[in-house]
C-alpha positions as CSV (number, residue, x, y, z in Angstrom):
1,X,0.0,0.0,0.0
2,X,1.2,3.3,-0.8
3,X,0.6,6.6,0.5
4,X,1.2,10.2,-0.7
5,X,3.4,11.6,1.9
6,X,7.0,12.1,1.5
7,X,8.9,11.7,4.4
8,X,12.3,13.8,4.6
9,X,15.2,12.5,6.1
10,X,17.9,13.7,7.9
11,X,21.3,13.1,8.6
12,X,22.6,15.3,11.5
13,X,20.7,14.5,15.0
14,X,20.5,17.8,16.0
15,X,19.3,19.2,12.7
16,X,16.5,16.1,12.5
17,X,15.2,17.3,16.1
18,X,15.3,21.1,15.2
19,X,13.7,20.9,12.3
20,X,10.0,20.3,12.0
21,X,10.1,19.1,8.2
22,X,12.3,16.2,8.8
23,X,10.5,12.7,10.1
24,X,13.5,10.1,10.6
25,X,16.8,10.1,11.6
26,X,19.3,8.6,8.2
27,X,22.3,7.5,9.6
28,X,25.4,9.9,10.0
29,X,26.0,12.6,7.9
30,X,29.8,11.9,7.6
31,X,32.1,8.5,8.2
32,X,33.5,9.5,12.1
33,X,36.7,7.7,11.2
34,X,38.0,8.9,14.5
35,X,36.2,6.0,16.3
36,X,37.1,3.0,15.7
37,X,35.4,0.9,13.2
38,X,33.9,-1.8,15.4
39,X,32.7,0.5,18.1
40,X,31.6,3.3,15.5
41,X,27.8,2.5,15.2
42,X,27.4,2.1,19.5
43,X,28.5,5.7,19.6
44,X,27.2,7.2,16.4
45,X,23.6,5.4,17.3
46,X,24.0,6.1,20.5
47,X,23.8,10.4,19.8
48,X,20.9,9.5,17.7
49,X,19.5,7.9,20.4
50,X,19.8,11.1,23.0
51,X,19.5,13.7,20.8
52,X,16.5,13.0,18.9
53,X,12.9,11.5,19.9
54,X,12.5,10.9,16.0
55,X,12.4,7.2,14.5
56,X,16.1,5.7,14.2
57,X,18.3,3.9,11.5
58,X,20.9,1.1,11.5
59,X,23.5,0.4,9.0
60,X,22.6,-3.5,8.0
61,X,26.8,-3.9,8.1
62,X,26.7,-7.5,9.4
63,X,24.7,-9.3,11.6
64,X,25.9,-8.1,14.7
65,X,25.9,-4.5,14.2
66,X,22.4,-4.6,13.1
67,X,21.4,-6.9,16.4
68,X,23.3,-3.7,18.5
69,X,21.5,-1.3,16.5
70,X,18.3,-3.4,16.8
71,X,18.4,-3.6,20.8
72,X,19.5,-0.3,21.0
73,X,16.0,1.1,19.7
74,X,14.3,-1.3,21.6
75,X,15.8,0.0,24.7
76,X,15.0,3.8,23.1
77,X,11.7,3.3,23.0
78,X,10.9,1.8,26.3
79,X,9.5,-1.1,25.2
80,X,10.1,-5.4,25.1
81,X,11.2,-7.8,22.1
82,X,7.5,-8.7,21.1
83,X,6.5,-5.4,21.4
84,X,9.6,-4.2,19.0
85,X,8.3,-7.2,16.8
86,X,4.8,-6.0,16.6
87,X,6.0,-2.3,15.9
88,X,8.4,-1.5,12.9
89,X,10.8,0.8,14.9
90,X,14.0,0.6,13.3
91,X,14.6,0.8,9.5
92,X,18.2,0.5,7.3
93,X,18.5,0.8,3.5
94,X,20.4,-1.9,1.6
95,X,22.5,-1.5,-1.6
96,X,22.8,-3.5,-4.3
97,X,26.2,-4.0,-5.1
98,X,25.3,-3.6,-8.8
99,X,25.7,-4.9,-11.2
100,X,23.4,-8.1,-10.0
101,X,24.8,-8.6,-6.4
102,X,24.0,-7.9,-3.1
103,X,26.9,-8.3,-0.5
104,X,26.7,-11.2,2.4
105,X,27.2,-9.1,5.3
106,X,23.8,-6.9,4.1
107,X,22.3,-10.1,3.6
108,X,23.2,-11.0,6.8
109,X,21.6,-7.8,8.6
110,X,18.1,-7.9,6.0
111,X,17.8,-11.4,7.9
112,X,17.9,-10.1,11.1
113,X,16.0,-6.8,10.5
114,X,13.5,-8.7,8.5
115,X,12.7,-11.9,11.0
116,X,12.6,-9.2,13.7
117,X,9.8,-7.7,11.4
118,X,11.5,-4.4,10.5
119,X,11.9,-2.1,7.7
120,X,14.5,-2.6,4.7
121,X,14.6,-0.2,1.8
122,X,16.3,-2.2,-1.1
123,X,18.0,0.4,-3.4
124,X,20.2,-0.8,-6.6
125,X,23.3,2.0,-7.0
126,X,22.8,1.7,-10.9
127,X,24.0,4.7,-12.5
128,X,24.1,3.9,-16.0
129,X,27.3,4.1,-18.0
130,X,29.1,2.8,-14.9
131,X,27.5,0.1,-12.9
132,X,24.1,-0.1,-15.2
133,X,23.9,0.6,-18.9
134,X,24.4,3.6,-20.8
135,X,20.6,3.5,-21.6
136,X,18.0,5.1,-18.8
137,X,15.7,1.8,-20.0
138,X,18.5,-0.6,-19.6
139,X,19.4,0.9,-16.5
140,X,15.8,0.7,-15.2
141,X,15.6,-2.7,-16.1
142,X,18.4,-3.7,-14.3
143,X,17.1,-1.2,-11.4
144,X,13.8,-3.6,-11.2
145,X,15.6,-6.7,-11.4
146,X,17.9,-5.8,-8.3
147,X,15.4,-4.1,-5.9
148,X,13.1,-7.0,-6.4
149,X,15.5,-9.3,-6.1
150,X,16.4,-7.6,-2.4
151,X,12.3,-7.3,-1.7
152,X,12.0,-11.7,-2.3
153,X,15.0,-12.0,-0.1
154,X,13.5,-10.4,2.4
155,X,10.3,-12.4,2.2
156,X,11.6,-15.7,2.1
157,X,13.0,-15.0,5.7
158,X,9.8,-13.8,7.2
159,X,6.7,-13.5,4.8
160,X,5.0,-9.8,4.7
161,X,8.5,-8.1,5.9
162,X,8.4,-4.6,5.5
163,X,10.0,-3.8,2.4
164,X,10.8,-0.2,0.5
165,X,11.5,-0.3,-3.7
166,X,14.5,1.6,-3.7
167,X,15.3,3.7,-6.4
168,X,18.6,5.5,-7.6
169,X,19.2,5.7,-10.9
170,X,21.2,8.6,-12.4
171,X,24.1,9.0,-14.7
172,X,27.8,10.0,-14.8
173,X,29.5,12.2,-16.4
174,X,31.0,10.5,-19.5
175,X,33.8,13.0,-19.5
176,X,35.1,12.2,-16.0
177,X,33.3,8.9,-14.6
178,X,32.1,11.4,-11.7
179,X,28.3,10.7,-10.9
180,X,26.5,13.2,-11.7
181,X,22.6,14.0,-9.6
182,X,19.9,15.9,-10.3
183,X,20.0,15.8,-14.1
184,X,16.9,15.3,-16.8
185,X,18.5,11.7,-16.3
186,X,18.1,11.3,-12.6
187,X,14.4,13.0,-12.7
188,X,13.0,10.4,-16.3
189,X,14.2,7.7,-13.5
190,X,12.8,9.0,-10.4
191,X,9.8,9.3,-12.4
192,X,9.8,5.9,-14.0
193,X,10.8,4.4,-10.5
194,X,8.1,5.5,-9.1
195,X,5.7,4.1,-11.3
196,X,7.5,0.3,-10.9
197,X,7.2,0.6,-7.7
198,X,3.0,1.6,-7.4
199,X,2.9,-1.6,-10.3
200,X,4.4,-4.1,-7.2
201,X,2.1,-1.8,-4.6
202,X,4.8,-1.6,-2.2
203,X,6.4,2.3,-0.8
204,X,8.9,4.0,-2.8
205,X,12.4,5.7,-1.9
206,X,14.4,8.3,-3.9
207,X,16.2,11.1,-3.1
208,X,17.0,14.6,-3.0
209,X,20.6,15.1,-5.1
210,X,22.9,16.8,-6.6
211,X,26.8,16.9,-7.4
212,X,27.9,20.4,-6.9
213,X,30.9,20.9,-4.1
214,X,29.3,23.6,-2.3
215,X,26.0,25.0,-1.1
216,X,25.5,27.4,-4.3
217,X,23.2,28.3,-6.9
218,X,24.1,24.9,-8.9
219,X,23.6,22.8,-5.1
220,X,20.1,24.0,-5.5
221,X,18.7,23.7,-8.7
222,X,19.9,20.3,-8.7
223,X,18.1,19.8,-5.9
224,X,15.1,21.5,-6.5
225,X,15.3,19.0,-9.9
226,X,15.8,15.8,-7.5
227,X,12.7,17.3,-5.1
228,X,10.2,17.9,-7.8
229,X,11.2,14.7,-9.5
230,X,10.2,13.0,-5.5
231,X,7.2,14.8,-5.3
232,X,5.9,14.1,-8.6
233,X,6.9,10.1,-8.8
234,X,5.2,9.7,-5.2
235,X,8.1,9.0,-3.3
236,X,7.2,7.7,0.1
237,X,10.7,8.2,1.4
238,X,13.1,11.1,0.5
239,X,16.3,10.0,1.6
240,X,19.5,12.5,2.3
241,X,16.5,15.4,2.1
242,X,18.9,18.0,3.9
243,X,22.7,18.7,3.5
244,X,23.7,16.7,0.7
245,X,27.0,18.2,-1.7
246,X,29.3,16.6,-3.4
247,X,27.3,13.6,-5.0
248,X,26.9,13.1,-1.4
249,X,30.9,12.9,0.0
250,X,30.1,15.7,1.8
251,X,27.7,17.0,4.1
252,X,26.8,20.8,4.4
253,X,25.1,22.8,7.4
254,X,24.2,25.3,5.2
255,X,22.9,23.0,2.2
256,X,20.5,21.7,5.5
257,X,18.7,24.9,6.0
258,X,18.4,25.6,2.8
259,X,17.0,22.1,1.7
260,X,14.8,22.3,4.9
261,X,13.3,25.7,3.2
262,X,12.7,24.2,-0.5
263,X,11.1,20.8,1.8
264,X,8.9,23.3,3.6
265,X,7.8,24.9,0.7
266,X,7.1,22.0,-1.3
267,X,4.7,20.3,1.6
268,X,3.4,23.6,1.7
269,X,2.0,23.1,-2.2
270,X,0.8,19.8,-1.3
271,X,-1.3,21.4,0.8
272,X,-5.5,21.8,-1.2
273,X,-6.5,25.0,-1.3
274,X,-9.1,25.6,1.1
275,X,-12.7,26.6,-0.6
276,X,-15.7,28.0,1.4
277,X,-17.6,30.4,2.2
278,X,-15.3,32.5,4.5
279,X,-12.2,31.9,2.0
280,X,-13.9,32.6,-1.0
281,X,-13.8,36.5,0.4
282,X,-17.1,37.8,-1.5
283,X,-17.8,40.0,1.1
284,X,-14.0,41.8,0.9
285,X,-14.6,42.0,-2.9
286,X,-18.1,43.6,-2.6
287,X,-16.5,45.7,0.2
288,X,-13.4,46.6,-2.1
289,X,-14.8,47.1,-5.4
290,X,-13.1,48.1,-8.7
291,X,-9.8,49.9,-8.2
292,X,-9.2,49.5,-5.2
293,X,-6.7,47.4,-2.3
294,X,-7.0,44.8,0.3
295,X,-4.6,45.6,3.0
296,X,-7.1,47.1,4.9
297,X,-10.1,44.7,4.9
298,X,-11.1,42.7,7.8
299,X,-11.3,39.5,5.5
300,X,-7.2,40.2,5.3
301,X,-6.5,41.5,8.8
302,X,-8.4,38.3,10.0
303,X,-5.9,36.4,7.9
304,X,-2.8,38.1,7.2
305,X,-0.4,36.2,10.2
306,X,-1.3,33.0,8.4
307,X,-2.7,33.7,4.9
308,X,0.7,32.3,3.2
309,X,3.8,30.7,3.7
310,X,6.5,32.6,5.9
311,X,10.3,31.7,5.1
312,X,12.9,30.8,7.4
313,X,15.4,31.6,5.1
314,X,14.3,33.7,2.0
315,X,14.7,37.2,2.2
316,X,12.0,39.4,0.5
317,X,12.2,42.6,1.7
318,X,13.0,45.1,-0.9
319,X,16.5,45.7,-1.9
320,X,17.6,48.9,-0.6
321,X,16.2,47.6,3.1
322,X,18.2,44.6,2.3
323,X,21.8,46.1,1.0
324,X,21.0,48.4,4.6
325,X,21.6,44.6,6.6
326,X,24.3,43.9,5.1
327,X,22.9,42.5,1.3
328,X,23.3,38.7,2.8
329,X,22.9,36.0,0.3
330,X,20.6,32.8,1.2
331,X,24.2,30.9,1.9
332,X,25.5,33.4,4.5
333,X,22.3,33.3,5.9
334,X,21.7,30.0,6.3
335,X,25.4,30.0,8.0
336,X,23.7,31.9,10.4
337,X,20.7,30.3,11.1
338,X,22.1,26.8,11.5
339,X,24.5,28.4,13.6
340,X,21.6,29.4,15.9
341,X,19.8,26.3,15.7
342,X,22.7,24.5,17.3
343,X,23.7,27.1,19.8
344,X,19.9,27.1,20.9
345,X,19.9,23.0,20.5
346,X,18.2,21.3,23.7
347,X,17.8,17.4,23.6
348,X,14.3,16.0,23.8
349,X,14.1,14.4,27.3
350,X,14.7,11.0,28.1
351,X,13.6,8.6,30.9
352,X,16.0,8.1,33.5
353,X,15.5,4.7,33.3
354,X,15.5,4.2,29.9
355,X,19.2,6.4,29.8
356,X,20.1,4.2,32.4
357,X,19.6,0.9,30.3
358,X,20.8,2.7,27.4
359,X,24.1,3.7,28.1
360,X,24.9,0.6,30.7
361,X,24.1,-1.9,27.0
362,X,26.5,0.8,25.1
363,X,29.3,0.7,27.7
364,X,29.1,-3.2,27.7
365,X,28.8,-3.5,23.9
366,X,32.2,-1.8,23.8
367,X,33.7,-3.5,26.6
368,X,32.8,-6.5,24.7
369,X,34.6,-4.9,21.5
370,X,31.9,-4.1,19.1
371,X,31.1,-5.6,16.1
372,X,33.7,-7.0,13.9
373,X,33.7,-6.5,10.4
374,X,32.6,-9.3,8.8
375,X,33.0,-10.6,4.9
């Protein structure tokens, strides 16, 4: 069954709490190769755990780091094994290792996310001159053939496993072999992905993308390509919805804010206009009549606080009130304002018993020495 509502994630804790248009927590914005590998997701899950009430994500790197992952949502949430069981709580997203492959130890954590009864999002990296063909219809193909390949995996371990068609289809850049996102390319495939996955009735992932290598004007439209394209294939899921540069090597603070903005509009158009009497204003137009303005009408002054969207980030004044504050551009101010955000950042509380559980099974996870990367 399918819904339409797209669901933003977020990789940064902090910014998933803060901000109201993100729903899930993604994993961690950047490798912290400061920690040691086996150790890496107790700690990195851990700060997802205590810094956000929002739903959480494990990296299905093995069998064991999945079960840590697993049991440390349980313990989150407060709640037992069946319950856990009962209630998808934790979700991960498994590659394809494509062409036609999926690597063991992902197999080995979509058998333990999916006899637990939690979510999987299968997603083939197929971008097509590289690891798919050079055609966006052989690419697809090969697309379908891997995420549904992933999806019957997970159902022979536990029939009616919540599953996710994953789609990622874009192109390189023949010139360099560099991937390249948010391209007439990436959004034909979003597009068509979409439309496999509604054919198998089953949610669908994409992804907001792009491949410039900072937060600028190119960072945007790219993105704003990659969010239409999400929004108009019915994705479900919209993974790395805030901070993603680079062809996602990099993650921004400033690209978050001002993804957050372009999210926040967008639900905003999903939003019907609302007809009726009181809206349809007849009165104010009687009142008004030809020539003349509505600022002062009590139609508008009942409505004007929350008659329309109000930015976060965008700037509308006029431009000599704006050169007079210093003629900021959207990236310096969104500098700013995620520079507030975290100075202001308060963590959502947290049982004392539940912290308690929580960091006494972290601090003996890494006593015991983690999870070992397996082959």
């Amino acid at each position: 069954m399918t819904v339409n509502l797209i669901s933003k994630l977020g990789s940064s804790p902090t910014g998933c709490q803060a901000l109201n248009i993100v729903d899930f927590v993604a994993g961690y914005p950047v490798e912290p190769t400061d920690v040691p590998t086996p150790i890496r997701h107790l700690k990195t899950e851990y700060a997802s755990a205590t810094l956000t009430d929002k739903p959480l994500y494990g990296y299905a790197l093995g069998g064991q780091r999945i079960r840590d992952s697993i049991e440390l949502t349980r313990i989150a949430r407060g709640i037992d094994a069946a319950q856990l069981e009962r209630e998808t709580s934790i979700w991960t997203v498994v590659n394809a290792n494509s062409p036609l492959q999926y690597d063991r130890p992902m197999l080995r954590g979509v058998i333990e996310l999916a006899s637990r009864n939690q979510a999987v999002i299968f997603t083939p990296f197929t971008l097509a001159g590289a690891m798919a063909p050079v055609t966006l219809a052989g690419a697809l193909a090969q697309q379908n053939a891997e995420a549904l390949a992933g999806m019957a995996f997970a159902q022979l371990v536990r029939k009616g496993a919540p599953v996710v068609y994953g789609g990622f289809t874009s192109n390189v850049d023949m010139k360099s072999g560099a991937p390249a996102f948010g391209t007439p390319e990436y959004v034909k495939a979003v597009l068509a992905g979409g439309q496999l996955a509604r054919r198998y009735g089953v949610p669908y992932r994409s992804s907001n993308v792009n491949a410039s290598n900072a937060p600028d004007a190119q960072s945007v439209y790219e993105s704003q390509m990659s969010i239409w394209a999400c929004f108009l294939g019915g994705c479900n899921v919209m993974k790395h919805g805030l901070g993603w540069l680079e062809g996602g090597l990099t993650a921004s603070f400033e690209k978050v804010i001002i993804d957050a903005e372009m999210l926040q509009m967008m639900a905003e158009v999903l939003t019907p206009i609302e007809v009726d009497e009181a809206s349809l204003g007849l009165d104010a137009i009687r009142e008004v009549g030809p020539g003349g303005h509505y600022f002062g009408t009590a139609h508008t002054l009942e409505r004007y606080e929350t008659a329309f969207y109000t930015p976060f980030l965008s700037d509308w004044r006029n431009f000599e009130t704006w050169a007079e504050d210093g003629a900021k551009g959207a990236t310096e101010r969104a500098h700013e304002i995620y520079k507030r955000l975290l100075a202001e950042f308060t963590p959502p509380p947290m049982a004392p018993d539940i912290r308690e559980e929580l960091d006494a099974f972290v601090a003996r996870r890494i006593a015991e020495g983690g999870a070992v990367p397996e082959d």
